[in-house]
Phi, psi and omega in degrees: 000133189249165167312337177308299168339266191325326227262323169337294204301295184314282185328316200288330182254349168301288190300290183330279187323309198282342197271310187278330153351270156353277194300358186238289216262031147110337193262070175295317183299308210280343191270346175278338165329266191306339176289325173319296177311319187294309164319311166297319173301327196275287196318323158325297170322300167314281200341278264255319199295281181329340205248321164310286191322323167288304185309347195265348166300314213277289220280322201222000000 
């Protein structure tokens, strides 16, 4: 696992968290806005994870 990954992983749960914050004390749009974005990150993170896991299947 490289930093990208992790920094994915982070960004994904940072932004998620900080959006329903947002999102329960009155700035709704903008907390679904970023929970949207968190979400998106952690499917990237499966992807990019899901795509080691086959090349290291392929390799060994």
């Amino acid at each position: 696992m490289n930093g990208g990954i992790l920094a994915l992983m982070i960004a994904g749960l940072v932004s998620f968290l900080v959006g329903g914050y947002l999102a329960a004390t009155g700035e709704r749009s903008i907390g679904i806005a970023l929970m949207g974005m968190g979400l998106i990150f952690q499917v990237l993170t499966l992807r990019q994870l899901k795509m080691i896991k086959k090349d290291q299947d392929d390799a060994g």
